[in-house]
C-alpha positions as CSV (number, residue, x, y, z in Angstrom):
1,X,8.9,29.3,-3.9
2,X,6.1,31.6,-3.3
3,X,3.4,31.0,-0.9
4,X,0.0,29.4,-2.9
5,X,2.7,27.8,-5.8
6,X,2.8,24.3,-6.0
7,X,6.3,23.4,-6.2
8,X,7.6,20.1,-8.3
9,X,9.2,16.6,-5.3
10,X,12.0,17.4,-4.4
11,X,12.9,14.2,-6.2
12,X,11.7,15.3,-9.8
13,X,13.5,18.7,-9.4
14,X,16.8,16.9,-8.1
15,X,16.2,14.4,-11.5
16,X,16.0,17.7,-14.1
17,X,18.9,19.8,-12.6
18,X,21.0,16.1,-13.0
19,X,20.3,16.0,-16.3
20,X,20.9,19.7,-17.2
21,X,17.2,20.6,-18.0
22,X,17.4,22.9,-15.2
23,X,20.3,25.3,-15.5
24,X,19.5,27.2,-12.4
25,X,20.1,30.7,-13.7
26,X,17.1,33.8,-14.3
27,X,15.1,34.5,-17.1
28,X,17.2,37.6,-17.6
29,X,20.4,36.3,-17.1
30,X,19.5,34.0,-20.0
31,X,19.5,37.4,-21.8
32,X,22.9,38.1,-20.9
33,X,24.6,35.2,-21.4
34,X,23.3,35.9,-25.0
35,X,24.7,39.8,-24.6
36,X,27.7,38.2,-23.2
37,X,28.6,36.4,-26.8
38,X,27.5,39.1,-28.9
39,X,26.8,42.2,-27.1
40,X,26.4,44.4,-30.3
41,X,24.0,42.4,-32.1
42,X,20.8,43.6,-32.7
43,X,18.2,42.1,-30.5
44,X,15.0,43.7,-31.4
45,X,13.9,45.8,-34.1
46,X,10.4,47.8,-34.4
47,X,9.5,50.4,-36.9
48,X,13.1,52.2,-37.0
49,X,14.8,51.7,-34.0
50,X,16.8,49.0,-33.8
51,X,18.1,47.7,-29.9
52,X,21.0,45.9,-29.4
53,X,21.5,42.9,-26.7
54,X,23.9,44.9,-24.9
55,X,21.1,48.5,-25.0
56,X,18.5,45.6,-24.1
57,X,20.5,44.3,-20.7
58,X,21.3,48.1,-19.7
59,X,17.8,49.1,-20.2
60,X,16.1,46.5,-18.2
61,X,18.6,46.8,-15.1
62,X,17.8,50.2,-15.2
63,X,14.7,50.0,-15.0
64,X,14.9,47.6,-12.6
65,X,16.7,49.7,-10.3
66,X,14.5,52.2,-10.9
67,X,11.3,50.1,-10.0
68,X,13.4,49.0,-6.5
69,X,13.5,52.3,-5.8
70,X,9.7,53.4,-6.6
71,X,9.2,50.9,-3.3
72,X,8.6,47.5,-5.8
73,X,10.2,44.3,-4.1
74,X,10.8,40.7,-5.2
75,X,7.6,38.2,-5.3
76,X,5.5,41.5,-5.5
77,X,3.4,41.1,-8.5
78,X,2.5,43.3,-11.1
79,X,-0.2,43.4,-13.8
80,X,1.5,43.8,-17.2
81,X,-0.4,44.8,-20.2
82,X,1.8,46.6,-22.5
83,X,1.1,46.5,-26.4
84,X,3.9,44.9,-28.8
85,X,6.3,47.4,-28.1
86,X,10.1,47.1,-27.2
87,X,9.0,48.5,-23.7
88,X,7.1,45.4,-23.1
89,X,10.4,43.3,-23.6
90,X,12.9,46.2,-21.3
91,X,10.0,45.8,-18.4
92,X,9.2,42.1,-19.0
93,X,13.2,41.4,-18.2
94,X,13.3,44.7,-15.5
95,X,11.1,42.7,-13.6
96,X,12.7,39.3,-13.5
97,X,16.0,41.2,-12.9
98,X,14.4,42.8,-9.8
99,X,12.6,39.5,-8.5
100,X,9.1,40.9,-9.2
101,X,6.9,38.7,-11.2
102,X,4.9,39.9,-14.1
103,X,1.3,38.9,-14.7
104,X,0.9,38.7,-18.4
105,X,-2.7,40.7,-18.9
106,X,-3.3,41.2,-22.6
107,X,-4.0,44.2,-24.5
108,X,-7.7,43.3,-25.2
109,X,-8.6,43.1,-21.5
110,X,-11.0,45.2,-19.6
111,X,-12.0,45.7,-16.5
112,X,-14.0,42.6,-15.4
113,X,-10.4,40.8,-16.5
114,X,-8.2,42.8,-14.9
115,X,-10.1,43.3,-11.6
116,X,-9.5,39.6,-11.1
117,X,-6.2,39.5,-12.2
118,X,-5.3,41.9,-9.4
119,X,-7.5,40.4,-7.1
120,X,-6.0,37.1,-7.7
121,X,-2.5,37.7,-7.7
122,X,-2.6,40.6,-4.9
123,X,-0.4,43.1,-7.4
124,X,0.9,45.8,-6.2
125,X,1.8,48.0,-9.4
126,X,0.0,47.7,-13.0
127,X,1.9,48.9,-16.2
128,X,-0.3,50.0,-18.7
129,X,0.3,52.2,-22.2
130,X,-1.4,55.3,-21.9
131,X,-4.0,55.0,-25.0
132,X,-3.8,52.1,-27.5
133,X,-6.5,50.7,-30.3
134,X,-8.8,54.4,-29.1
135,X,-8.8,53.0,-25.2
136,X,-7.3,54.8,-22.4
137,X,-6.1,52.6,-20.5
138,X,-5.1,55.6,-17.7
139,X,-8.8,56.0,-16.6
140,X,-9.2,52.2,-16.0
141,X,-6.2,52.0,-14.1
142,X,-7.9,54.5,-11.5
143,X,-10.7,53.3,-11.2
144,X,-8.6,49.7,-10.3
145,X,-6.3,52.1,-8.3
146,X,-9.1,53.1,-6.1
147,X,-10.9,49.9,-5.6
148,X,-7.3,47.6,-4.4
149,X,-5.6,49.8,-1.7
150,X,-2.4,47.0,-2.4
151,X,-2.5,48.7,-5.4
152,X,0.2,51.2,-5.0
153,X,2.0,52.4,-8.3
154,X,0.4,52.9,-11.7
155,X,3.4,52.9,-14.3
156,X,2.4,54.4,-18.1
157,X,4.2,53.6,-21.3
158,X,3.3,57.5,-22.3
159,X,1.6,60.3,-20.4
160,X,0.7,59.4,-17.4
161,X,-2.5,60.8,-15.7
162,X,-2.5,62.5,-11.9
163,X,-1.6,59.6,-9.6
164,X,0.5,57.9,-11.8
165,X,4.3,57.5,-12.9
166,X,5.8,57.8,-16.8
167,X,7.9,54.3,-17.5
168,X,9.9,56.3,-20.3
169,X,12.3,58.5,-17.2
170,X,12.6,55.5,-15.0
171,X,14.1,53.2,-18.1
172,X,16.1,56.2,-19.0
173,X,17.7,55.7,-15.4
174,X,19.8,59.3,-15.7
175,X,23.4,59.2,-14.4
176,X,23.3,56.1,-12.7
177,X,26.1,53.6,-12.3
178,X,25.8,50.5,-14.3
179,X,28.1,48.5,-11.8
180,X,26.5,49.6,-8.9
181,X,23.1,48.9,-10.2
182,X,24.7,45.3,-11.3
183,X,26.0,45.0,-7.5
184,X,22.6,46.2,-6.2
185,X,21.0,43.6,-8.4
186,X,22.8,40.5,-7.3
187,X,22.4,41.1,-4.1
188,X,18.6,40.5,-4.5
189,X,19.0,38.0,-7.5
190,X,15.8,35.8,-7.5
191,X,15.9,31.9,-7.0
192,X,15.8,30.2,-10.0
193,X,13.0,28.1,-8.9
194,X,11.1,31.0,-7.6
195,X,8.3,32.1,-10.2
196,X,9.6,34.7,-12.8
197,X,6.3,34.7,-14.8
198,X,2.4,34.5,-14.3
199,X,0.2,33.4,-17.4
200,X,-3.1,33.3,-17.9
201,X,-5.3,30.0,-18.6
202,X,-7.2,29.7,-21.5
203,X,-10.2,31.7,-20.4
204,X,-12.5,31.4,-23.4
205,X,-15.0,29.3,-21.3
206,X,-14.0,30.7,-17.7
207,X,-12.5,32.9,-15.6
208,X,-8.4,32.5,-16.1
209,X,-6.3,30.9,-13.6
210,X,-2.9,32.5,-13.1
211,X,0.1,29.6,-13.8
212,X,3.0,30.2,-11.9
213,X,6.3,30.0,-14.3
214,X,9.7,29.5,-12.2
215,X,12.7,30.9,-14.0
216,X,14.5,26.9,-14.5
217,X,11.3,26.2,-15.8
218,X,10.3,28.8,-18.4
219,X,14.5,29.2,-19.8
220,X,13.9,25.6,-20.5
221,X,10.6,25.6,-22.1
222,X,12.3,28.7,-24.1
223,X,15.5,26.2,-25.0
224,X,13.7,23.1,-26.1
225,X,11.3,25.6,-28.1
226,X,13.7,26.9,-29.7
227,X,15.6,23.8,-30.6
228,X,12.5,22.3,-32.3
229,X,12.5,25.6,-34.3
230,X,15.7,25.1,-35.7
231,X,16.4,28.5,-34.2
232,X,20.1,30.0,-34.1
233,X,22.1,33.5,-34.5
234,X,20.7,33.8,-38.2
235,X,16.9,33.4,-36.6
236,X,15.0,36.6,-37.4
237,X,12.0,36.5,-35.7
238,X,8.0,38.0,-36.5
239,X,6.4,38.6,-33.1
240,X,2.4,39.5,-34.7
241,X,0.5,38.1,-31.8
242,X,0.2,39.6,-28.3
243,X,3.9,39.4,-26.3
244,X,1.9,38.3,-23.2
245,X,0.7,35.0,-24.3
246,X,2.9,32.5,-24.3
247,X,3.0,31.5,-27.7
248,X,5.3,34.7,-28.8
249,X,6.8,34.9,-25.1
250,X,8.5,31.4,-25.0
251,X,7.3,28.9,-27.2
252,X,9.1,29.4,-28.5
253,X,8.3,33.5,-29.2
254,X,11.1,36.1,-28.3
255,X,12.9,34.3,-25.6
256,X,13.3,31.2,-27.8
257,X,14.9,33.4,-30.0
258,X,16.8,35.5,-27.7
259,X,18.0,32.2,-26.4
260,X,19.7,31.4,-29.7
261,X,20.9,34.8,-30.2
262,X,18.5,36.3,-32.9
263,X,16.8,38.7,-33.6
264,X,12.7,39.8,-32.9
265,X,11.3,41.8,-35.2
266,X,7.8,43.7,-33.1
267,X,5.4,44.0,-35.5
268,X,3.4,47.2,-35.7
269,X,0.5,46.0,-36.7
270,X,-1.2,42.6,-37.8
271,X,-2.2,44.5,-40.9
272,X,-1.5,41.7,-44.1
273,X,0.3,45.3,-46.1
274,X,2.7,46.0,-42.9
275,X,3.5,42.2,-42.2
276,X,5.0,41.5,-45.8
277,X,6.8,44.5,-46.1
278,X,8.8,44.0,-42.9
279,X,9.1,40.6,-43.8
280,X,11.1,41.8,-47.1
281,X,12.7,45.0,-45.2
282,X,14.0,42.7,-42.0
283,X,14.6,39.6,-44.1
284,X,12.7,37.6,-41.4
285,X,12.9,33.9,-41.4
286,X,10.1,32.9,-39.2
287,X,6.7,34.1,-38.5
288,X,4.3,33.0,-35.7
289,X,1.2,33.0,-36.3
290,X,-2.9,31.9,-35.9
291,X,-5.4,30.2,-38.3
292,X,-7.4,33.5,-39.2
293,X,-4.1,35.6,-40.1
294,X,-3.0,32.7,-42.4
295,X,-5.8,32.2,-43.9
296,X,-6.4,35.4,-44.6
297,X,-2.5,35.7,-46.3
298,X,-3.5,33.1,-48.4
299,X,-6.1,34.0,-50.1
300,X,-4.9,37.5,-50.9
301,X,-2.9,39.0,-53.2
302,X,-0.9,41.1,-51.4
303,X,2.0,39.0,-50.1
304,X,2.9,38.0,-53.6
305,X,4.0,42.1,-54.2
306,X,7.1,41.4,-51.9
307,X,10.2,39.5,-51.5
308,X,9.4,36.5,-49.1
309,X,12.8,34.8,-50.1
310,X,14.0,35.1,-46.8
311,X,11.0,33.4,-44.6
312,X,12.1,29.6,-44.0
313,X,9.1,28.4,-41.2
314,X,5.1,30.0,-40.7
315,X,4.1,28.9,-37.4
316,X,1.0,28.2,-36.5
317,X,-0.6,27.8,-32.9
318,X,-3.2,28.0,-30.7
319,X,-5.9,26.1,-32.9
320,X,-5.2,23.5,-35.5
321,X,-4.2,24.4,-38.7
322,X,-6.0,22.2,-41.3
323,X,-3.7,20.0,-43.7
324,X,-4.6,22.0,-46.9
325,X,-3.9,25.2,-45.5
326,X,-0.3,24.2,-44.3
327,X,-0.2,22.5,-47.9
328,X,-1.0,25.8,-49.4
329,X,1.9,27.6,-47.0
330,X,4.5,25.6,-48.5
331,X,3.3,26.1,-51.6
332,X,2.5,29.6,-52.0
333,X,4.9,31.3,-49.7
334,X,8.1,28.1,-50.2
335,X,8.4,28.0,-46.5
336,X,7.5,25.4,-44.0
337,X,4.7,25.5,-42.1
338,X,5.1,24.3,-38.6
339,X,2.7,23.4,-36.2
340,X,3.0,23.9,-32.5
341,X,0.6,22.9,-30.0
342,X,0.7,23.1,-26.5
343,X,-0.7,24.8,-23.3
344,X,0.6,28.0,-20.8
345,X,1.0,25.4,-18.3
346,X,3.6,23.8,-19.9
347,X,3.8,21.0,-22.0
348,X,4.7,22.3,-26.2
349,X,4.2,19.6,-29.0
350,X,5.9,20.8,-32.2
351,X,6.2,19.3,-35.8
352,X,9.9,19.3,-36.8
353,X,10.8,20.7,-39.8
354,X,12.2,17.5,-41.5
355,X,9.6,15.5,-40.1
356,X,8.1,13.2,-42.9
357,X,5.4,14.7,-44.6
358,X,2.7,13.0,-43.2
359,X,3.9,14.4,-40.0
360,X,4.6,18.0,-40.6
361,X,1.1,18.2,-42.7
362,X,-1.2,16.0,-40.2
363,X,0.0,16.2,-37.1
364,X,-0.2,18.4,-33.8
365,X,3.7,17.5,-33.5
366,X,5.7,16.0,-30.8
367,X,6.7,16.6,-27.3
368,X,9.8,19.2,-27.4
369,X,11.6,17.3,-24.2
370,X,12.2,13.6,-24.1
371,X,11.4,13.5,-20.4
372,X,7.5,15.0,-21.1
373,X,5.8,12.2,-20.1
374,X,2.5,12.0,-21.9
375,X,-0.4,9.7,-22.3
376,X,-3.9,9.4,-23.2
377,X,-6.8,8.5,-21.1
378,X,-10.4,7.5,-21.2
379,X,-13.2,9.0,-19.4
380,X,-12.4,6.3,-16.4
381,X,-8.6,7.7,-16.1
382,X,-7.6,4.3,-18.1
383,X,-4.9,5.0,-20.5
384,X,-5.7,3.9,-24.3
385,X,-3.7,1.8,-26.6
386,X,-1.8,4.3,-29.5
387,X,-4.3,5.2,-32.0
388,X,-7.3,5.1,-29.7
389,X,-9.1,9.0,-28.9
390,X,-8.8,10.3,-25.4
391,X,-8.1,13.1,-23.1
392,X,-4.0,14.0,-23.2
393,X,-2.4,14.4,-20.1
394,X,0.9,15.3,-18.8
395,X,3.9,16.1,-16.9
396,X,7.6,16.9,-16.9
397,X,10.4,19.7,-16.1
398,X,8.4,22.2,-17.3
399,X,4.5,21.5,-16.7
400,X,3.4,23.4,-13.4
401,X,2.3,21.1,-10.5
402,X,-0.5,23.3,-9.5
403,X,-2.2,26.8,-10.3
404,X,-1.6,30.0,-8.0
405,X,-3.8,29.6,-5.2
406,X,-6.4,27.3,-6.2
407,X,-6.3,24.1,-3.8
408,X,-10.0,23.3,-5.7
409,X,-9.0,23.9,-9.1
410,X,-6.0,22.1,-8.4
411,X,-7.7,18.7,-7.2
412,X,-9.9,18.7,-11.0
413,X,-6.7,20.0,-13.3
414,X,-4.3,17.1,-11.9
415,X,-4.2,13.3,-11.3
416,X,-3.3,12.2,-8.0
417,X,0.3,11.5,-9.1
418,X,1.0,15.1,-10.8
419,X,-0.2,14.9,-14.5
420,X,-1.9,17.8,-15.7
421,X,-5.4,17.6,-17.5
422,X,-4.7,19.3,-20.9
423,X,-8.6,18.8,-21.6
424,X,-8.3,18.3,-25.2
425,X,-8.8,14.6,-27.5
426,X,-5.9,13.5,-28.8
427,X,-5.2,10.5,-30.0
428,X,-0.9,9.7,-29.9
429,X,0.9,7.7,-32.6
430,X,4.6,7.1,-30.7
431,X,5.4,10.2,-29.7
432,X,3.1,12.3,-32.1
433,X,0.1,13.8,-31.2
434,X,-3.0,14.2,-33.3
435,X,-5.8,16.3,-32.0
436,X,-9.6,16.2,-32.1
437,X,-10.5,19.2,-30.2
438,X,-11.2,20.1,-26.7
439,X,-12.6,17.7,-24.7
440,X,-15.6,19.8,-23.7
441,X,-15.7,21.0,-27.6
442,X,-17.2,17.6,-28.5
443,X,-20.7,17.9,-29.5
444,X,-23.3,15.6,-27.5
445,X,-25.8,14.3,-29.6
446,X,-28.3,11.9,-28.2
447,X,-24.8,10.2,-27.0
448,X,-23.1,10.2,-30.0
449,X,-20.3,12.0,-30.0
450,X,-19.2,14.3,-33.0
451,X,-15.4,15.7,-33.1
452,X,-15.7,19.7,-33.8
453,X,-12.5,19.3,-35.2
454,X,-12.8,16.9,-37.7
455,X,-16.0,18.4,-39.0
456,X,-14.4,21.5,-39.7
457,X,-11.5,20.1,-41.4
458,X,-13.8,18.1,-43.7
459,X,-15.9,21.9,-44.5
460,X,-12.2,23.5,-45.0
461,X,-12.2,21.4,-48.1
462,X,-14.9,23.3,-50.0
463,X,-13.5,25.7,-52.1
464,X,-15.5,28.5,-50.8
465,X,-14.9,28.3,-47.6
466,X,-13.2,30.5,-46.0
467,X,-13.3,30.3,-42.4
468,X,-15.5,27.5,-40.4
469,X,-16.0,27.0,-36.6
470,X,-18.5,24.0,-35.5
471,X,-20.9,24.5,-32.6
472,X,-23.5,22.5,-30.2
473,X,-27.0,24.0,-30.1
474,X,-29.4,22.8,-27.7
475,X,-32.1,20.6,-29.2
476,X,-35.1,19.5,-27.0
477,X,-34.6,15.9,-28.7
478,X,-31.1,15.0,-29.0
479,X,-29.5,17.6,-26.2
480,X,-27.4,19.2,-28.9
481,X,-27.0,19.3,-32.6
482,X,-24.5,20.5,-34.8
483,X,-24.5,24.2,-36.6
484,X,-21.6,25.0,-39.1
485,X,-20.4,28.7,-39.1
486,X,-19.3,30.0,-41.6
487,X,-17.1,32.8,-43.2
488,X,-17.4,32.7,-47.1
489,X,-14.5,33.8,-49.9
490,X,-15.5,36.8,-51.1
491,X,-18.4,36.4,-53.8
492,X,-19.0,32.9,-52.5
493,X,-22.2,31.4,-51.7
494,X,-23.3,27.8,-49.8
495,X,-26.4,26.8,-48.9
496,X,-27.2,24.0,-46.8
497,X,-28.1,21.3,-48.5
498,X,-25.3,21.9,-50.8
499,X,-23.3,21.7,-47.5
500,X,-24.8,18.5,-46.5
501,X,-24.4,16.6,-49.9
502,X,-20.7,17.0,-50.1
503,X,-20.3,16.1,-46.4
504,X,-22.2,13.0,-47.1
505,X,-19.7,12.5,-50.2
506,X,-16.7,12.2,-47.6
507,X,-18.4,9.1,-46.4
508,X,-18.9,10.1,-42.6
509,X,-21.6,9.1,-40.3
510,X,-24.8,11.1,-40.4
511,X,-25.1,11.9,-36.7
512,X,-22.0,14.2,-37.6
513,X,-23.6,16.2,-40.3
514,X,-24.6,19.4,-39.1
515,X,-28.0,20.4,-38.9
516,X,-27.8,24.3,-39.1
517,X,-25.9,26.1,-41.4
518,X,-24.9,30.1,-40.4
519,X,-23.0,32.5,-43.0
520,X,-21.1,34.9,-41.0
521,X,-19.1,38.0,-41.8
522,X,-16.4,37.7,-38.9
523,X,-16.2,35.1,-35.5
524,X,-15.6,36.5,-32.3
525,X,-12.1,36.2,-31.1
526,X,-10.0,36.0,-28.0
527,X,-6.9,38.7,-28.2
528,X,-4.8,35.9,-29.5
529,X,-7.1,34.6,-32.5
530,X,-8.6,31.7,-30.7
531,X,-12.6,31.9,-32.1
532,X,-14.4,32.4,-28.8
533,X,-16.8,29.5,-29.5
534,X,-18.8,30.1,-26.2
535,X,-19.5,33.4,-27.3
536,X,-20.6,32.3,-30.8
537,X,-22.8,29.3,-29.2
538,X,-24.6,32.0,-27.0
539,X,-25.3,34.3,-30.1
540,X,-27.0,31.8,-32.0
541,X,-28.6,29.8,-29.2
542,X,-30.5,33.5,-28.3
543,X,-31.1,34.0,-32.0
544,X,-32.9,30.8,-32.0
545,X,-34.2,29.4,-35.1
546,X,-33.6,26.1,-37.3
């Protein structure tokens, strides 16, 4: 494994090849198996072109062969932050093929971001599009170029500026041989417990930490994704969010679906008119999605202008989705909503879709491997009986064992015997997780603790709500108190007392009613949807006032 990964005992990896978890084959050759059983099927579609498995395999060796020859080598990284584009999936598989390993940078980050991702991982190439959302990306990359000499090639999805190289020619690969490149390939095929993938932590709060993603790992975290999904050859697939987070890479995202041989439909845009009509024009069955984009599909008008006949399952991930709003999926749009909650460094809980209803409408979901070992601890690393709130922790055949060289970082995120500190409250019924927020999004006051979470689920009940977010203010007295933010359906007004009273008719304690309401237009965001509570908790707390 590469130097500064933390690799599973020897023991526990023995334990999941035994048991099949671990098929010891490549992220890409994942792919081909697929193109190997139905080579002309089409694998992704976006706008009008439509790329078949066997296109999608030819492409990426290409490429691959291409990038060997610009100098790259396996275990060199590279910085990776394409838009939703089928260039992103040809260099995403390009660079398993070739052994290198992807750092998945997302669209929305700048400089201060990227700096450190290159720092971090010591990347020797960036791939970048040339201009995307009004930001040229070229004129950051030189800027990077000149300040990390190990920063040799600068790759743009476009025109490239002096200095750098066009990604279009090298894909297009000219008269080369396909066998030869296959040969040339194999002969430098990666390990499949070598890392074929770098995510990025959470960084809403701090700086990220890369997580290093071996190939047996992330094809089975893809599999058992996919499973859960009820996922098959008939699977069409909505990719909205960023390709680069995990969510719509594996979780189970395009190579969940590319695993069970359907088909990924790249959205354009997250706009609400776009989304439906390529729902009704691809006939796509599942959607993943975020809290703000479904709540904004549900309370307009505009998905009710198309055929959604064909859309089974709306996922949801990356914050709770609150039981009336997965109510109101199922129905307004007849599908399924289906919650999946989990982390980049590995463990994925997912509702099923015949799950009882108390289930697939409360719940965070369940484990998607019987041998993720989970439990719930107190603040004293005591495990609590089912039912009881504490902090989830984890591991398993697909959980990392350690961030990319960060010995400190390492010694907080993990118990002595490997279980990684997810950081969020949970409290587990069976096998069934329920969650409360993140650890560090409880609200101190005066040593009463008040659930985030649970708060805002209770405000989602108001009829005018439309969006709500639950922050800790300081407070000279009790350390922090609660303000409720809060987007409004349009023409809607609250005030706060009006706030207060029907909190108080839900019959919760009064430390947890908040004692600052704030009416809001839009949240901040992280590129995935995530509200960026730090940020929001810094405006107010400078705004100041009661």
């Amino acid at each position: 494994m590469l130097d500064g990964c933390v690799p599973w005992p020897a023991e526990a990896a023995d334990k999941f090849r035994r048991l099949g978890l671990w098929e010891d084959i490549t992220v890409a050759e994942m792919v081909e198996r697929t193109m190997r059983a139905t080579p002309g099927k089409t694998a992704l579609i976006f706008n009008e072109r439509r790329i078949s498995y066997a296109e999608l395999v030819r492409s990426s060796k290409r490429l691959a062969a291409a990038l060997l020859d610009l100098g790259l080598k396996p275990r060199d990284r590279v910085v990776m932050q394409l838009p939703n584009v089928p260039e992103f999936v040809i260099a995403y598989l390009a660079l398993n093929w070739l052994g290198a390993i992807p750092v998945m940078a997302l669209r929305a980050h700048r400089h201060n971001e990227v700096r450190h991702f290159i720092r971090a991982s010591g990347a020797t190439a960036y791939l970048i599009p040339d201009v995307a959302g009004n930001f040229d990306y070229r004129s950051m990359a030189a800027e990077m170029a000149a300040e990390f000499p190990h920063l040799r090639h600068v790759i743009v999805a476009g025109e490239p500026a002096p200095g750098q190289r066009a990604l279009e020619p090298l894909i297009d690969g000219g008269t080369a041989d396909d066998d030869a490149i296959a040969a040339r390939l194999q002969a430098i095929r990666p390990a499949p417990d070598d890392v074929s993938t770098m995510l990025l932590s959470g960084g809403t709060t701090s700086v990220s930490k890369l997580i290093p993603r071996t190939h047996n790992d992330y094809v089975l975290n893809a599999r058992l994704c996919a499973q859960a999904a009820g996922f098959d050859r008939d699977t069409v697939f909505m990719a909205i969010l960023p390709l680069g987070h995990n969510y719509n890479l594996a979780s189970p995202g395009i190579l969940g679906t590319f695993h069970a041989g359907g088909t990924v439909v790249i959205a354009a845009s997250t706009d609400i008119e776009s989304t439906f009509a390529s729902v009704e024009r691809e006939r796509v069955s599942v959607i993943a999605s975020v809290v703000p984009l479904i709540s904004n599909w549900l309370n307009s008008d505009v998905p009710k202008r198309f055929d959604l006949s064909s859309l089974k399952v709306v996922q949801n991930g990356g914050a709770r989705l609150a039981p009336e709003l997965r109510t109101r999926l199922r129905d307004q749009f007849g599908c399924t909503p289906q919650e999946i909650y989990g982390t980049a460094e590995g463990l994925i809980n997912m509702t099923r879709l015949d799950d009882p209803e108390a289930l697939l409408l409360e719940s965070s979901g369940a484990p998607v491997s019987e041998h993720d070992e989970i439990k719930v601890l107190d603040d004293n690393d005591h495990e609590v009986p089912d039912g009881e709130p504490g902090e989830l922790v984890t591991r398993g055949p697909y959980t990392i064992r350690g961030y990319y060289n960060a010995p400190a970082k390492n010694a907080e995120a993990f118990t002595p015997d490997g279980f990684y500190r997810m950081g969020d409250i949970v409290r587990k019924r069976g096998r069934h997780v329920f969650t409360e927020g993140r650890r560090k999004d409880l609200i101190n006051r005066g040593g009463e603790k008040i659930s985030c979470d649970e708060i805002e689920n209770l405000i989602f009940g108001m009829p005018q709500v439309k969006v709500v977010a639950l922050v800790g203010l300081p407070d000279p007295v009790f350390g922090e108190k609660a303000c409720a933010c809060v987007i409004l359906q349009p023409g809607a007004t609250l005030g706060f007392d009006e706030l207060v009273t029907y909190l108080r008719q839900q019959k919760i304690a009064s430390f947890k009613l908040p004692e600052r309401l704030e009416i809001m237009t839009e949240f901040p965001v992280s590129p995935v949807g995530k509200i960026l509570k730090r940020e929001l908790r810094e405006r107010l707390t400078a705004q100041g006032g009661a």
